[in-house]
C-alpha positions as CSV (number, residue, x, y, z in Angstrom):
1,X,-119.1,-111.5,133.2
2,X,-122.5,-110.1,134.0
3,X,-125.3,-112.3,134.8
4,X,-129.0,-112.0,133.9
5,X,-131.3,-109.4,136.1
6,X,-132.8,-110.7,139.2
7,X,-135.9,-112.4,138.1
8,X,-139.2,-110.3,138.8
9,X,-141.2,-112.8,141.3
10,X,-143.7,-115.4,140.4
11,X,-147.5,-113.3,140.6
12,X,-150.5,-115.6,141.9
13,X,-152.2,-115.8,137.9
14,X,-148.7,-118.1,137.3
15,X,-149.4,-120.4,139.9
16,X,-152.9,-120.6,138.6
17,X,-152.2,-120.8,135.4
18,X,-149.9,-123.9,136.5
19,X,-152.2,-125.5,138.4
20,X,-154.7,-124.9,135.4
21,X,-152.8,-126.9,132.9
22,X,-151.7,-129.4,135.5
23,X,-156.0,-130.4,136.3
24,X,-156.4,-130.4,133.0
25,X,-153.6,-132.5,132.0
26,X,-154.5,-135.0,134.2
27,X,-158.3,-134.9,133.0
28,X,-156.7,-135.1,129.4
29,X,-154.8,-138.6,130.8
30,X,-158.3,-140.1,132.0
31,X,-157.6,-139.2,135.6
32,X,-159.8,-137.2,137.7
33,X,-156.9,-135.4,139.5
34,X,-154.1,-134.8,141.0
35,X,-152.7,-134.9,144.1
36,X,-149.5,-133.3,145.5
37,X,-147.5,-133.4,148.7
38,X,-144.9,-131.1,150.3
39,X,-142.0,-131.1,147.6
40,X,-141.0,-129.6,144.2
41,X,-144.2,-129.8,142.1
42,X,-146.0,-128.3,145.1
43,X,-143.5,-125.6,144.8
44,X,-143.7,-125.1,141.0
45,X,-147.7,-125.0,141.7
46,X,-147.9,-122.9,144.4
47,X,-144.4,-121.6,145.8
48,X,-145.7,-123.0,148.9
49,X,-142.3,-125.3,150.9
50,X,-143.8,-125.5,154.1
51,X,-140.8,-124.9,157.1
52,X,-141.3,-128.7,158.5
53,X,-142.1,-131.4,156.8
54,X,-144.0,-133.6,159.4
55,X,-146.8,-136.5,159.7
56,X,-149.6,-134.0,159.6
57,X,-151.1,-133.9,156.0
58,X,-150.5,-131.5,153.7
59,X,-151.9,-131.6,150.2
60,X,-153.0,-129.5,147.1
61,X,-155.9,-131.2,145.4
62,X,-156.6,-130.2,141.4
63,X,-159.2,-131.4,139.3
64,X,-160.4,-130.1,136.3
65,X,-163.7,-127.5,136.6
66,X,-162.8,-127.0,140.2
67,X,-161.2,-124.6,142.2
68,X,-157.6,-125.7,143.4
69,X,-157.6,-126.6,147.7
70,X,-154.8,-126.9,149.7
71,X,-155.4,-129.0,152.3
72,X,-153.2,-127.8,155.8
73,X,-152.9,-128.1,159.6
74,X,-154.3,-125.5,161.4
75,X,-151.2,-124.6,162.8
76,X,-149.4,-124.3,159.7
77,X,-152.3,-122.2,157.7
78,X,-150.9,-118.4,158.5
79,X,-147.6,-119.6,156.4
80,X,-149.6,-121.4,153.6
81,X,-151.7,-118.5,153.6
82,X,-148.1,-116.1,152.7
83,X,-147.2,-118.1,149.9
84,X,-147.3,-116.5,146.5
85,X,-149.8,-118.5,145.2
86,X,-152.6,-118.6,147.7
87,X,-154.1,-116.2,146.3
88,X,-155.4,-118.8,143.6
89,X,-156.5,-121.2,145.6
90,X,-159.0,-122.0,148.8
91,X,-157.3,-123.1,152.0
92,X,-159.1,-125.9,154.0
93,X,-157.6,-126.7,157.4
94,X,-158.1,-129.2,159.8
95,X,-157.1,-129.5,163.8
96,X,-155.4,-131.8,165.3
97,X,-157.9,-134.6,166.8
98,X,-159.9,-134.5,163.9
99,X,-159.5,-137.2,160.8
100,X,-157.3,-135.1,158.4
101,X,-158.5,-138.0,155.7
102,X,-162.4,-137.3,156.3
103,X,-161.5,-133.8,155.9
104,X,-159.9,-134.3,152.3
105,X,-162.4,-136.8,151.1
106,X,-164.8,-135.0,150.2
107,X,-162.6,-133.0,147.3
108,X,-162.2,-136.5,145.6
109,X,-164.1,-138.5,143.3
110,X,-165.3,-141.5,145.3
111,X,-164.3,-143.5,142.7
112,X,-161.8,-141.5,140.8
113,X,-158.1,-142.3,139.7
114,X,-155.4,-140.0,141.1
115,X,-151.8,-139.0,139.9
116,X,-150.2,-138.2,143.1
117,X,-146.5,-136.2,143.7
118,X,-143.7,-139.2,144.0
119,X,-142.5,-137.9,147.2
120,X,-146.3,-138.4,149.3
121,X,-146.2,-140.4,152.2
122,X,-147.1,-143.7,152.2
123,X,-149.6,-143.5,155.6
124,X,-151.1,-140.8,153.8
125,X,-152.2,-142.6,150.6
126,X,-153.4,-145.3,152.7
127,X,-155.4,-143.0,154.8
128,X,-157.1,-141.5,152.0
129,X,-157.4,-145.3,150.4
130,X,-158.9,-146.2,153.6
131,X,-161.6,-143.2,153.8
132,X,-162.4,-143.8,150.1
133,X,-161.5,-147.2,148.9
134,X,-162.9,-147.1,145.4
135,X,-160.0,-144.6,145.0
136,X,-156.7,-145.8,142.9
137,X,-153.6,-143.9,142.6
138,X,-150.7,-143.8,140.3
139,X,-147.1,-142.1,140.3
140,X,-147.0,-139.0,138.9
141,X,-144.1,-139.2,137.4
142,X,-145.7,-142.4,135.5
143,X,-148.9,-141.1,134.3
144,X,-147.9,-137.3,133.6
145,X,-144.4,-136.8,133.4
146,X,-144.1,-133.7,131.5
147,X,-146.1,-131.8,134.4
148,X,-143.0,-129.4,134.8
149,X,-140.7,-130.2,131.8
150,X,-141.9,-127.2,129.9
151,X,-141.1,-124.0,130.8
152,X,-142.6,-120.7,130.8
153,X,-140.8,-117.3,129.9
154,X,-140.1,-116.7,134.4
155,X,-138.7,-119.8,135.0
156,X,-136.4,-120.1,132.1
157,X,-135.4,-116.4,132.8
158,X,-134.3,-118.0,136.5
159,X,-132.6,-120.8,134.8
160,X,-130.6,-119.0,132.8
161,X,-129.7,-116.8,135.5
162,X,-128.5,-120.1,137.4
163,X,-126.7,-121.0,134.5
164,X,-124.7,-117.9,133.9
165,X,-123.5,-118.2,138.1
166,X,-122.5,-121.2,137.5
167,X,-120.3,-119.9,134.2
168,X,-119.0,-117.1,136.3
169,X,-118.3,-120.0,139.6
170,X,-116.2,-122.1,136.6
171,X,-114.5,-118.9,135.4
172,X,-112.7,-118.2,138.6
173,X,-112.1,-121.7,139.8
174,X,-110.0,-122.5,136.6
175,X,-107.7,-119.4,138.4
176,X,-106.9,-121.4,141.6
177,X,-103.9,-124.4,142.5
178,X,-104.8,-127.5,141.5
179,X,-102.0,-129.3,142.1
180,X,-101.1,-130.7,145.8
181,X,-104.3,-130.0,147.0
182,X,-107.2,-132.3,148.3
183,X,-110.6,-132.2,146.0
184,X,-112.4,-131.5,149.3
185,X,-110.8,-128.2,149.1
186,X,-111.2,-127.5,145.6
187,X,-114.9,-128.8,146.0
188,X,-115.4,-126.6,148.8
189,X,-114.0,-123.0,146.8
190,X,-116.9,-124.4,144.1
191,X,-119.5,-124.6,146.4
192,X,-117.6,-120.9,148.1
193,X,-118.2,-119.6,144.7
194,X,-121.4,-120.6,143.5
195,X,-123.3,-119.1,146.6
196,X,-120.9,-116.0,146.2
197,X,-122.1,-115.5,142.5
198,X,-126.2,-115.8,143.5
199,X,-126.7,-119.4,144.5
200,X,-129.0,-120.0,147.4
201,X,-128.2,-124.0,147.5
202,X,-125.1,-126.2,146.5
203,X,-126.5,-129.7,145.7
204,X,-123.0,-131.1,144.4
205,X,-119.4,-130.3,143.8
206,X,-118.2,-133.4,141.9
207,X,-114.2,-133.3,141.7
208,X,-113.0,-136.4,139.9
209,X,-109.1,-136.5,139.9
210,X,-107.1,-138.9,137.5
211,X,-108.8,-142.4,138.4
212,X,-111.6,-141.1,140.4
213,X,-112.9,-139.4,137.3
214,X,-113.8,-142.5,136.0
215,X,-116.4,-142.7,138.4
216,X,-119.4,-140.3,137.0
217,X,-120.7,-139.5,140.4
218,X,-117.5,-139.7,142.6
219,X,-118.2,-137.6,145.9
220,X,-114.7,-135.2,146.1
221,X,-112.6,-136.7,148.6
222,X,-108.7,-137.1,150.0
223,X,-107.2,-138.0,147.5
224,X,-104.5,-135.1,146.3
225,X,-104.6,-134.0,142.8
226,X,-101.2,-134.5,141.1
227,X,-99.7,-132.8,138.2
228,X,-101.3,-134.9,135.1
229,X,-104.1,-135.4,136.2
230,X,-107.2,-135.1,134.2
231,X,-110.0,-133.2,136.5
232,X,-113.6,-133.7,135.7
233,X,-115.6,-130.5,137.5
234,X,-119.5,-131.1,138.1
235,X,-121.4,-128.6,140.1
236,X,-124.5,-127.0,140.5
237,X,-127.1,-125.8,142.8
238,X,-130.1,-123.2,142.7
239,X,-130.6,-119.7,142.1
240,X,-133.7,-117.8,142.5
241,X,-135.1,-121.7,142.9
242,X,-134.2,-123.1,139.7
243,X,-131.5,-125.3,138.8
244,X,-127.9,-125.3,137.2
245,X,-125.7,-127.8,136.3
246,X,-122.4,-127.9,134.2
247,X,-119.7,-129.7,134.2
248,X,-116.3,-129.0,132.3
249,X,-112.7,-131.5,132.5
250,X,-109.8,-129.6,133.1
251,X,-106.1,-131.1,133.2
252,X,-103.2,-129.9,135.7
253,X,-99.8,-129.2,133.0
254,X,-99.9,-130.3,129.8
255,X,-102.1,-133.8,128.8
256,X,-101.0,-136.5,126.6
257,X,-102.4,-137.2,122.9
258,X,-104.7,-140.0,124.3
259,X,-106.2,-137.4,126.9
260,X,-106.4,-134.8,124.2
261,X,-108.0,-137.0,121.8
262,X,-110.2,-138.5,124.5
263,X,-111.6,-135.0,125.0
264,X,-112.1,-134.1,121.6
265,X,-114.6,-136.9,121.3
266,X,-116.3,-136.2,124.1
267,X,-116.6,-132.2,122.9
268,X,-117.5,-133.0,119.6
269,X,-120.3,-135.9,121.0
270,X,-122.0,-132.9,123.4
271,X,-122.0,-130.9,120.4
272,X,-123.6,-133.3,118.1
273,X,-126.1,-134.1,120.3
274,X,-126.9,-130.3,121.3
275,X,-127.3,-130.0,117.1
276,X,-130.0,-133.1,117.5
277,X,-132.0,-130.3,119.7
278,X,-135.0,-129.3,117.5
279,X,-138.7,-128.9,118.2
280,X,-140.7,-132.4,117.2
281,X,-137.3,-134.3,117.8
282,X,-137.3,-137.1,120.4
283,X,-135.7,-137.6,123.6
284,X,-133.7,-140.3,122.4
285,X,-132.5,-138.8,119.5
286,X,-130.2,-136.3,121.6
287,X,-128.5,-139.6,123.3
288,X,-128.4,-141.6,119.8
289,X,-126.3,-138.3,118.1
290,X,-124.0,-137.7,120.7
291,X,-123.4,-141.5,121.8
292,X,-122.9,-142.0,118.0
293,X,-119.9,-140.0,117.9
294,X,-118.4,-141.8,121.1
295,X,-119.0,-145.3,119.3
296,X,-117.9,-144.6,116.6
297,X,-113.8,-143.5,118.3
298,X,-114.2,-146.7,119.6
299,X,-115.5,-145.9,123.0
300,X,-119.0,-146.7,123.5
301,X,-118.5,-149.3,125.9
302,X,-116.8,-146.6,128.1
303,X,-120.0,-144.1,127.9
304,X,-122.1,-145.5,130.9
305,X,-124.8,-143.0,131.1
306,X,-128.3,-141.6,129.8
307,X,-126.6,-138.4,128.2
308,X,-129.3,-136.1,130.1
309,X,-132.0,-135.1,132.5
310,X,-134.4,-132.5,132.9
311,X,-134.4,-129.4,135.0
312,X,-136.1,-127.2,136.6
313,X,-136.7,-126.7,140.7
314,X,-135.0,-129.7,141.1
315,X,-131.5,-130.3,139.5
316,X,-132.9,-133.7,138.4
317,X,-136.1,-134.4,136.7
318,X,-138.2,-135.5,133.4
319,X,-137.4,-134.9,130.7
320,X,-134.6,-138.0,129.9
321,X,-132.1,-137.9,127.5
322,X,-132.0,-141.8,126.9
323,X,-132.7,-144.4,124.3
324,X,-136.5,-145.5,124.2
325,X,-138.0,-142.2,125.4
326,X,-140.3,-140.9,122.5
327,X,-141.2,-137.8,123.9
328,X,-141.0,-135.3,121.6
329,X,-139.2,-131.9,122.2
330,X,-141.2,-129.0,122.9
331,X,-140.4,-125.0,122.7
332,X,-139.7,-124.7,126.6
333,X,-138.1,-127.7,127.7
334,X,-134.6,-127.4,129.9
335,X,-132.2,-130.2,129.7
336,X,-128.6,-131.5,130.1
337,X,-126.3,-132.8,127.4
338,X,-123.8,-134.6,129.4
339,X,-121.9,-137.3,127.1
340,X,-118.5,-139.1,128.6
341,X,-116.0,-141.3,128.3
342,X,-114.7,-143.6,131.5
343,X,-112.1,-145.1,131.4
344,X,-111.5,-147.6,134.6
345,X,-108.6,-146.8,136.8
346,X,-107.2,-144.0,134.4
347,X,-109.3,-140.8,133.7
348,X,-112.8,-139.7,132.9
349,X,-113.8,-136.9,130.7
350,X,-117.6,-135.4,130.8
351,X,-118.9,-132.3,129.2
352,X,-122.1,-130.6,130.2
353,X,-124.6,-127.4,129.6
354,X,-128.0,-126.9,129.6
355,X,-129.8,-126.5,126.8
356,X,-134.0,-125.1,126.6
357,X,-135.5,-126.0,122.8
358,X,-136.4,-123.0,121.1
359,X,-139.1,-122.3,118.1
360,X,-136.5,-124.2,115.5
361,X,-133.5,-125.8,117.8
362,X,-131.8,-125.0,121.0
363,X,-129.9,-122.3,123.3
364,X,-127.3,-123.1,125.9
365,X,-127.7,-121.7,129.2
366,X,-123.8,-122.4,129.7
367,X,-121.3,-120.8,127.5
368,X,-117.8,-121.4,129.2
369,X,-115.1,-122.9,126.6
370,X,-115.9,-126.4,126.0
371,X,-112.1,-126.8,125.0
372,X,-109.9,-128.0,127.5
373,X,-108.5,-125.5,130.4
374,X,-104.8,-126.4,131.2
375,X,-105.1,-125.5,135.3
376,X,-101.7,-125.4,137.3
């Protein structure tokens, strides 16, 4: 299988155009800006990931009608300075000695109302509450959650590029032994091939053998997989710094009817609910069709989950498949459709791809067979 071309790289006019939307977003939400730390979202809005995250402050500050400023150490301003977006934005520094808080106030509205990144520091916040204290902040996540959930043509070209490494990782581990071997080791030939077919980071290599795949986020371990055993698979990583995720059950020789049958509902629940994908649809109405098929084979109580999550430059993040989220889909959105069925001290079966929503439904960014592999 031949994966997508390597990506052409992010050009500063992305980054501004993100930043762009995000200060105006916020405006849109009654805030006067946003502020982000060292993490993902300042990533996605500036491909700056400073080499050491320490308790100097770091932060981009966005409003609405104003340029974008990244607030750095002096020592760390000849990196910022490198990153692919700094060419849309104005670097302020500040030296050590001096108040890094006095030297950010004055980008902020006295008396304004922040979204900042999740991930900011706590003796930041407070320093900046202390040098303006008409200032109030909110999560990000709270107050604008769909700040990366929609993506442009680049990044989904990168995520579908991490999604067809990840095809071509479950391709060739479906080759190896199974049988009398530790999930460690098969864990560890996942990650081995993930990085081999592009991947610059392994997040997980879930291998859940016979009862351990009723646990949805068992960590492999010692336990030796044994001839009828049903083997749940969840891996996934980055490439080219966006996510994949999939997650395919195999069984070691030939299953029983109830395993068979078992499977079938979960294939035919991640299908119903990748047939809810449409543009205008809700979040929740993704989980309701796919955990309608488990309920109604009798298993609902076994399905213990939301049945996805957004993705993006993190393997984790808004949007939520999950009953009482209204958000409607939008052209652009990545996401996982990840249905199961646990059942305790016996076997687990999950079956996940990602999925973007296009002009009038969705497209998987994983296309391995969603039937069962018999492994030896």
């Amino acid at each position: 299988m031949t994966g997508p071309a390597t990506p052409a790289p992010f050009t500063a006019d992305d980054y501004r155009a993100r930043m762009d939307r995000a200060a105006h977003a916020a405006a849109d939400a009654g805030l006067a800006g946003v502020l982000v730390a060292p993490g993902p979202d300042l990533v996605h809005l500036t491909g700056y990931r400073p080499t050491a995250v320490t308790e100097r402050l770091t932060v981009l500050v966005l409003a609405a009608g104003r340029d974008p400023v990244l607030v750095v150490p002096t020592l760390e301003a000849p990196d910022a300075a490198k990153a692919p977006g700094a060419g849309a934005l104005t670097l302020r520094d500040w030296t050590d000695g001096t108040d890094p808080y006095a030297a950010t106030a004055p980008l902020l509205d006295a008396g304004g109302r922040f979204a900042v990144s999740d991930n900011a520091w706590a003796m930041h916040l407070l320093g900046l509450q202390r040098e303006l204290p008409g200032t109030s902040y909110a999560a990000l996540t709270a107050v604008l959650p769909m700040l990366r959930a929609v993506k442009d043509a680049p990044e989904l070209a990168r995520i579908e590029a991490a999604g067809a490494a990840a095809d071509e990782a479950y391709g060739e581990i479906v080759k190896v032994r199974f049988a009398g071997r530790e999930e460690n080791e098969v864990a560890a030939d996942l990650a081995a091939l993930l990085v081999r077919f592009g991947h610059s980071q392994v997040d997980f290599t879930v291998v859940g053998s016979g009862p351990n795949g009723a646990n949805p986020h068992h960590e492999a371990g010692s336990r030796v997989i044994e001839h009828g055993d049903m083997v749940v698979l969840d891996f996934g990583g980055l490439k080219h710094g966006y996510g994949s995720d999939t997650t395919r059950t195999v069984h070691v020789g030939e299953p029983t009817e109830e395993e068979r049958r078992v499977h079938d509902v979960v294939r035919e629940a991640q299908q119903a609910g990748f047939e809810a994908v449409r543009p205008g649809a809700a979040c929740q109405d993704v989980d309701r069709a796919a955990r309608a098929v488990i309920d109604a084979a009798g298993y609902g109580e076994y399905f213990i989950h939301r049945t996805g999550h957004g993705i993006g430059v993190t393997t984790h993040e808004p949007p939520y498949m999950i009953e009482g989220e209204e958000q409607p889909l939008v052209p652009g959105m990545c996401f996982s459709i990840e249905p199961g069925i646990y059942l305790p001290g016996r076997f687990g079966v999950r079956i996940e791809d990602i999925v973007t929503v296009t002009g009038d439904g969705g497209r998987r960014f994983n296309n391995t067979a969603r039937e069962m592999a018999i492994v030896e």
